[in-house]
C-alpha positions in Angstrom: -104.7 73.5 -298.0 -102.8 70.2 -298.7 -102.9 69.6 -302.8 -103.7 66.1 -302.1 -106.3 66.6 -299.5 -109.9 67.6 -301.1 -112.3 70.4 -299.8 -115.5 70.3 -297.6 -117.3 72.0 -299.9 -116.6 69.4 -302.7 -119.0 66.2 -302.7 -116.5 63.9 -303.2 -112.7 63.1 -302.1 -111.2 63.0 -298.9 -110.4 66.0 -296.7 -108.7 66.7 -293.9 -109.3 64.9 -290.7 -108.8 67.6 -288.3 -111.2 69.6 -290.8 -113.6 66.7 -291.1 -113.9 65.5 -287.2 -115.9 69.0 -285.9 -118.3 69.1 -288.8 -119.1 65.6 -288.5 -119.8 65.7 -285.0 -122.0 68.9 -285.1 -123.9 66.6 -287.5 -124.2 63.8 -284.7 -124.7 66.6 -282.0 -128.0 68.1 -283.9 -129.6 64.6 -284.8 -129.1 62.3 -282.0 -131.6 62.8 -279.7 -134.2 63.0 -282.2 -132.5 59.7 -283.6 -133.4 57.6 -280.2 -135.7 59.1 -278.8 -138.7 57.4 -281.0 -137.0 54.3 -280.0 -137.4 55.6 -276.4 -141.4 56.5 -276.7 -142.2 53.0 -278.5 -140.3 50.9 -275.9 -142.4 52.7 -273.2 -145.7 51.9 -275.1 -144.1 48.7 -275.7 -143.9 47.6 -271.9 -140.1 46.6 -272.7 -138.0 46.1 -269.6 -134.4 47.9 -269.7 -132.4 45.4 -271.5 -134.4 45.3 -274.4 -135.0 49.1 -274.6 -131.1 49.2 -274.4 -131.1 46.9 -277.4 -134.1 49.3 -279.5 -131.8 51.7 -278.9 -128.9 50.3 -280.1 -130.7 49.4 -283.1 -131.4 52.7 -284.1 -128.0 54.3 -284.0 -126.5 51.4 -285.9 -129.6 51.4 -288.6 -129.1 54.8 -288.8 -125.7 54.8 -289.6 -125.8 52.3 -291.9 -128.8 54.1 -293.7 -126.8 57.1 -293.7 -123.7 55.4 -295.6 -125.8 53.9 -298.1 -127.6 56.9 -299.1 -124.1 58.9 -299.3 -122.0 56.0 -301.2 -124.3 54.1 -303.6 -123.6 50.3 -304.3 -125.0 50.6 -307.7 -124.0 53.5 -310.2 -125.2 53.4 -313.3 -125.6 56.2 -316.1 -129.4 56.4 -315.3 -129.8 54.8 -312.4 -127.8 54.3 -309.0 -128.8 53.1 -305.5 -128.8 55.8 -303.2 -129.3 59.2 -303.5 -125.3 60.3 -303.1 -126.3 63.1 -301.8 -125.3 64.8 -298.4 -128.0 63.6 -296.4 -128.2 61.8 -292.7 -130.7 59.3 -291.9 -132.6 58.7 -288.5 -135.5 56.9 -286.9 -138.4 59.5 -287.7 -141.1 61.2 -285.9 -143.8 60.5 -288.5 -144.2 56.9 -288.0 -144.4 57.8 -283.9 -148.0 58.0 -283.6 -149.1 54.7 -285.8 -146.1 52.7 -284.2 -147.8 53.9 -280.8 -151.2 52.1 -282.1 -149.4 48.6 -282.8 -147.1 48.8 -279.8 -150.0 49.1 -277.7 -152.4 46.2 -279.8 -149.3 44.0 -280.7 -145.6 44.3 -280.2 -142.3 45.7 -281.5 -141.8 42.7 -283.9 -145.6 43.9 -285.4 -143.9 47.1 -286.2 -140.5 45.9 -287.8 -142.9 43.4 -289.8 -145.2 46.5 -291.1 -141.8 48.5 -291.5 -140.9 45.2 -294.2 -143.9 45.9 -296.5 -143.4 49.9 -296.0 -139.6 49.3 -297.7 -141.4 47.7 -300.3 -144.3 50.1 -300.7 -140.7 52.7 -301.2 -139.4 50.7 -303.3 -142.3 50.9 -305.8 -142.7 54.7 -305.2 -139.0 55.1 -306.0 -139.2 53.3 -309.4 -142.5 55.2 -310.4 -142.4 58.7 -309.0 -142.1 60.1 -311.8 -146.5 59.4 -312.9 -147.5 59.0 -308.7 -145.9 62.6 -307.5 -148.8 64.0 -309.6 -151.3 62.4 -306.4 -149.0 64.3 -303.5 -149.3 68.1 -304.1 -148.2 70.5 -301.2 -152.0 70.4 -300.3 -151.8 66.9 -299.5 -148.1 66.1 -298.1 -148.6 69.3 -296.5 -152.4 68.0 -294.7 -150.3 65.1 -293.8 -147.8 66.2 -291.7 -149.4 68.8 -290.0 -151.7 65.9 -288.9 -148.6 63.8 -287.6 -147.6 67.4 -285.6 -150.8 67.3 -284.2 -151.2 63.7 -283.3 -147.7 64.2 -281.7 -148.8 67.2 -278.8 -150.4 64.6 -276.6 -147.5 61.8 -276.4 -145.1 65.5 -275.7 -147.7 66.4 -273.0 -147.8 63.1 -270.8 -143.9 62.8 -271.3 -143.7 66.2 -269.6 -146.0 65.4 -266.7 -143.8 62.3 -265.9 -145.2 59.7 -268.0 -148.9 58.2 -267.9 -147.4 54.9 -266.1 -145.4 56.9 -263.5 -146.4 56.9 -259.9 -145.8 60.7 -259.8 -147.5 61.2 -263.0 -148.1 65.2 -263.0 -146.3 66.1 -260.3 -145.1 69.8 -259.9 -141.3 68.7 -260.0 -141.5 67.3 -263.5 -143.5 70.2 -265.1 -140.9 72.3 -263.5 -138.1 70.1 -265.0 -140.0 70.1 -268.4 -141.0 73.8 -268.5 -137.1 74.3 -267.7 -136.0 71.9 -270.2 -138.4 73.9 -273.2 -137.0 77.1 -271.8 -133.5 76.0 -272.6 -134.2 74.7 -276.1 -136.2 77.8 -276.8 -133.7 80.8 -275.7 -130.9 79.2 -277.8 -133.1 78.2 -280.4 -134.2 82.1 -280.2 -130.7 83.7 -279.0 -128.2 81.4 -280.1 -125.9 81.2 -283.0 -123.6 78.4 -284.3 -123.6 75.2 -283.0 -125.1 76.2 -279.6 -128.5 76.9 -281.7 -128.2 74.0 -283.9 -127.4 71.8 -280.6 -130.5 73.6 -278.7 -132.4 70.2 -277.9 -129.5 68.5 -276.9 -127.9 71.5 -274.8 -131.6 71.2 -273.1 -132.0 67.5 -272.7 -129.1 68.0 -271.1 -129.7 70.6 -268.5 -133.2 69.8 -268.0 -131.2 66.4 -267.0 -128.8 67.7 -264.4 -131.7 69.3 -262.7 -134.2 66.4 -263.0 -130.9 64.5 -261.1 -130.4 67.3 -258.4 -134.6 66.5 -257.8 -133.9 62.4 -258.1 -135.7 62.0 -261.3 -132.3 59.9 -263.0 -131.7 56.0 -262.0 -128.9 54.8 -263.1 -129.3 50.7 -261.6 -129.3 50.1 -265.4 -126.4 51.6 -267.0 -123.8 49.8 -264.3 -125.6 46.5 -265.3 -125.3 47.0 -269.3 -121.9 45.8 -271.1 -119.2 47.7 -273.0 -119.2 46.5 -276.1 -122.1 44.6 -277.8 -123.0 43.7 -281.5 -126.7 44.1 -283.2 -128.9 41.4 -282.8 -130.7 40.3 -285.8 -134.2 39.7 -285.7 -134.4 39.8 -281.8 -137.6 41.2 -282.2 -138.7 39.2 -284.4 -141.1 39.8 -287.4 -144.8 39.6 -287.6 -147.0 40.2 -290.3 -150.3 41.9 -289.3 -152.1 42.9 -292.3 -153.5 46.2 -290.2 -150.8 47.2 -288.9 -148.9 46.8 -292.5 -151.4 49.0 -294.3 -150.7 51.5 -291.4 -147.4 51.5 -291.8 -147.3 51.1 -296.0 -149.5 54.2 -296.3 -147.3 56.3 -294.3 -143.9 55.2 -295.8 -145.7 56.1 -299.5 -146.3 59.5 -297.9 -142.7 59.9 -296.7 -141.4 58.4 -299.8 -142.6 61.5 -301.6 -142.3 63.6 -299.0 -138.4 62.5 -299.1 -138.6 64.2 -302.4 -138.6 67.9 -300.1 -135.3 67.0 -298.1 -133.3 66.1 -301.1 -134.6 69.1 -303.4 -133.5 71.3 -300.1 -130.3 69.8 -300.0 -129.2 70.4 -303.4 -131.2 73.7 -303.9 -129.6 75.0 -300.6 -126.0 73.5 -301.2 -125.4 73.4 -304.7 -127.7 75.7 -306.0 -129.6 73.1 -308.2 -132.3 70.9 -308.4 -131.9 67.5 -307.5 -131.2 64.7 -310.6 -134.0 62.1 -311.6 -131.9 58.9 -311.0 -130.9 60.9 -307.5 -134.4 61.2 -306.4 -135.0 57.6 -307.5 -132.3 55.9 -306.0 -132.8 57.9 -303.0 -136.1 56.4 -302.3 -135.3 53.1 -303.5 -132.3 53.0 -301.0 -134.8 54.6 -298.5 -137.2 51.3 -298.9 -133.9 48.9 -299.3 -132.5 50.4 -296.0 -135.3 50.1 -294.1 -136.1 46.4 -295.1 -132.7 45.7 -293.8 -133.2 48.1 -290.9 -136.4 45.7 -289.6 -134.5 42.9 -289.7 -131.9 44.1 -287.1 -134.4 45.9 -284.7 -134.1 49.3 -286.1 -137.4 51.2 -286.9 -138.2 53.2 -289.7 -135.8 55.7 -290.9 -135.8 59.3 -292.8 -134.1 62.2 -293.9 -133.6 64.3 -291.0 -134.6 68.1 -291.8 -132.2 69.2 -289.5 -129.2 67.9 -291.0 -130.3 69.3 -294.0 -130.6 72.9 -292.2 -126.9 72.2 -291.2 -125.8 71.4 -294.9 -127.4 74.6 -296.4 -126.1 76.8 -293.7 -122.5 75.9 -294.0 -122.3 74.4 -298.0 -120.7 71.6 -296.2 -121.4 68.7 -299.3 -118.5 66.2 -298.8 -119.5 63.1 -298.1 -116.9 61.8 -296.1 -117.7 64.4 -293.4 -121.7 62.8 -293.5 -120.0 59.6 -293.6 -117.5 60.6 -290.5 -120.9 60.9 -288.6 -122.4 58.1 -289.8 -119.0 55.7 -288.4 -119.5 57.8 -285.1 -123.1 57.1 -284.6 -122.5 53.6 -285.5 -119.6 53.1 -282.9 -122.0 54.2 -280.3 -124.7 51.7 -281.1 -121.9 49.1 -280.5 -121.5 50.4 -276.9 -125.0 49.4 -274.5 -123.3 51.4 -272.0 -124.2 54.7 -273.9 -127.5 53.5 -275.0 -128.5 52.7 -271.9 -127.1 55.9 -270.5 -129.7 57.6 -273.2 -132.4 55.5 -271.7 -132.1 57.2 -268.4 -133.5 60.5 -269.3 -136.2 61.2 -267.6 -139.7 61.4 -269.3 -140.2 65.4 -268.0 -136.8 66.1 -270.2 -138.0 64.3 -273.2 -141.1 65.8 -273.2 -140.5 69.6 -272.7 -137.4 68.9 -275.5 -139.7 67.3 -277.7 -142.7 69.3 -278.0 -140.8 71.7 -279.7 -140.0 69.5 -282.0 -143.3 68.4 -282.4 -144.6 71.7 -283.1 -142.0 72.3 -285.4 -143.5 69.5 -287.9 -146.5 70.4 -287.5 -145.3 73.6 -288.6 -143.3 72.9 -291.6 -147.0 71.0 -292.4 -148.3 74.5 -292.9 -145.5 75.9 -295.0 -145.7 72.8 -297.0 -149.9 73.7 -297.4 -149.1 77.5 -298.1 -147.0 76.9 -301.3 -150.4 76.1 -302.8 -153.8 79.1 -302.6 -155.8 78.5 -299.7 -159.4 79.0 -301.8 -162.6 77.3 -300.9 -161.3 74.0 -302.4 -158.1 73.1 -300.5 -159.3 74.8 -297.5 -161.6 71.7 -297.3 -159.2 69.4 -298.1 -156.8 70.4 -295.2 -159.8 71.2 -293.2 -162.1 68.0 -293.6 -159.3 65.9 -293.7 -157.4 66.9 -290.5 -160.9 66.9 -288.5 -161.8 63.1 -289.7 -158.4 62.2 -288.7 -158.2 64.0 -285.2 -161.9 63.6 -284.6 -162.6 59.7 -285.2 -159.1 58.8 -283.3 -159.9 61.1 -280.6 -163.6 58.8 -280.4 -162.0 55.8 -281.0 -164.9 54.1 -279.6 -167.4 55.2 -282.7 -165.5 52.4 -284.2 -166.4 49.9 -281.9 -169.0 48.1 -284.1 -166.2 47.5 -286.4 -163.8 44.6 -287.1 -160.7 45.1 -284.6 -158.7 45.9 -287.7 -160.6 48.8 -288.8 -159.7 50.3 -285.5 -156.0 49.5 -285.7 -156.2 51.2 -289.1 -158.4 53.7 -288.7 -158.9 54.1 -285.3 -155.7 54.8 -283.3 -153.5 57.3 -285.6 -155.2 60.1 -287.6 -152.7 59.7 -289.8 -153.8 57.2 -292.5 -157.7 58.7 -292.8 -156.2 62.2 -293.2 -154.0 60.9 -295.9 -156.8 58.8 -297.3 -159.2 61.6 -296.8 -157.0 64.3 -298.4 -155.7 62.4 -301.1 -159.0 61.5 -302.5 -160.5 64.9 -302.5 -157.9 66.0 -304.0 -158.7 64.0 -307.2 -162.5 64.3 -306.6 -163.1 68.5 -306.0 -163.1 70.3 -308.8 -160.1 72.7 -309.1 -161.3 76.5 -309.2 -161.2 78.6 -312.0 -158.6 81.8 -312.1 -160.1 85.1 -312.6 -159.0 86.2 -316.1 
């Protein structure tokens, strides 16, 4: 190797670009579905017509990517503090605020969401600057309750996606299960049978032959992608911003939770990679750049970001730490949220591929929900807390109606996503059951 060209498996310096270019697009490969496609369900929920859903999507690859580059190359570095993690991690719209989003999209409208996303940055930002007396209040009994409950909440959305869509006119009809049911097959033998970046690119290798066959069955239009434009910048505050105070509690409780639950990706990252644990001023400028980025995000259309757990996988498995090959991913994702042709190519897929890609994605956090709830005994005690907490929050969303009686806002806080009450619920009797006694 060139003396003046630095290694990948050094965090910082420049290497190669022919060493740099394959690594940072498996990076892109293995995220970017999962990157868009929240944009995807909540534009659906939405009601958005094409253009704008082109735009949501555009949003979050360049929110991403910007996320992404301010996490890996801090603007602020101080001796005991620094803003952003520098760590090699990649950022993308999450999962976990899917089911909540779903609640205001359907009540209110996108801008409702970036607005709620606003006061969840700043909800971050406080947990970043005091984690070190609040991670006491988020064991692995209770970030572990939590997302299991947003796995959960997750199966139906997966479900209706892979019979076509609740609003389509063929809603359940035997071609999209088949497409779906082939789609899941794909994604499962490589994710099963696969090595390399065939296994790492399962859900996008599937989402992409599930597509070719939903096309041989006419299941792709592509009016919309002929119409959209070549080159296009973001569009500030196109969505506006609105300020629900329902919809912000919604949203602030669940950015706490994945503020600490940030904590997990970053200790895997450098536990994996480095074979340490990760610094105090990296897990608080993390988070702190994890509430600034998103703040910034909502302001340009983009909705809420995180760590993404398979790009962590990815760093772990190869010991691939330098930056500039995170980076190299980042600039790649952010050229493609310049282009609406692509995004709107993305928003062709059919709902049957989504769905049977997704599910397994869904049952994969609600997975890592359980692992997260195993590192701690399963006695009497925290079997109730997981237990009572996940059936309040499944149970009173699933009889949304025994809230009827209520202001509107308690339903649109408690009502729609099990989320919040099974956070509430867990967190709370977690400080109020008495912890059981070892046998000496």
């Amino acid at each position: 190797m060139s003396q003046t060209k630095a290694s990948i498996f050094e965090s910082d310096g420049i290497p190669a670009f022919s060493k740099a270019l394959p690594l940072a697009l498996q990076h892109v490969v293995a995220m970017i579905v999962g990157c868009v496609t929240p944009a995807i369900l909540i534009s659906d929920v939405a009601g958005l017509d094409e253009r704008n859903k082109v735009i949501l999507v555009q949003a979050a690859l360049f929110v991403s990517a910007i996320s992404t580059l301010l996490q890996l190359f801090p603007i602020f570095k101080g001796k005991n503090f620094q803003l952003g993690s520098r760590l090699p991690v990649i950022m993308g719209i999450s999962f976990a605020y899917v089911p909540s989003m779903q609640a205001i999209a359907e009540s209110y409208d996108v801008g409702t969401i970036l607005g709620a996303q606003v006061i969840g940055g700043l909800v971050a930002i406080f947990v970043g600057f005091t984690i070190r007396k609040i991670r006491v209040f988020f064991p692995p009994i209770v970030t572990g309750t939590v997302v299991f409950t947003i796995g959960l909440s997750l199966y139906p959305t997966a479900v209706k996606y892979m019979a076509g869509g609740a609003s389509s006119p063929d809603y359940g009809s035997w071609k999209n299960w088949l497409v779906a049911f082939f789609t899941l097959a794909v994604v499962i033998g490589l994710n099963h049978f696969a090595k390399g970046t065939l296994k790492l690119a399962s859900i996008l290798v599937g989402i992409i032959a599930g597509y070719i066959l939903a096309a041989c069955f006419g299941l792709v239009n592509f009016s919309d992608v002929s119409s959209a434009g070549f080159f296009q910048l973001p569009k500030p505050l196109h969505f506006g911003l609105n300020f629900e105070p329902s919809a912000c509690i919604a949203i602030g409780v669940l950015f706490g939770i994945n503020s600490i639950q940030a904590i997990g990706d970053f200790s895997a990252t450098t536990v994996g990679s480095m074979n340490r644990e990760p610094e105090t001023k990296e897990l608080q400028g993390g988070i702190v750049m994890y509430g600034i980025s998103n703040i910034a995000g909502a302001l340009f259309g983009g909705l809420p970001t995180a760590t993404f757990s398979q790009n962590v996988g990815i760093v772990t498995t190869t010991k691939v730490i330098n930056r500039c090959v995170l980076g190299l991913a980042a600039v790649i994702l952010m050229i493609a949220g310049f282009v609406p042709k692509f995004s709107a190519l993305l928003t062709t897929i059919p709902q049957c591929v989504l769905g049977g890609a997704t599910i397994s994605v869904f049952a994969s956090i609600a997975m890592t929900g359980i692992k997260l709830i195993m590192r701690q005994e399963m006695n009497f005690r925290n079997s109730s807390i997981v237990g009572l907490s996940v059936a309040l929050g499944m149970g009173i969303t699933q009889a949304a109606d025994s809230l009827a009686t209520f202001p509107a806002w308690v339903t649109t806080i408690f009502g729609k996503s099990p989320v919040v009450i099974a956070t509430l619920t867990a967190i709370l009797l977690n400080l109020i059951l008495p912890k059981e006694e070892k046998a000496s």
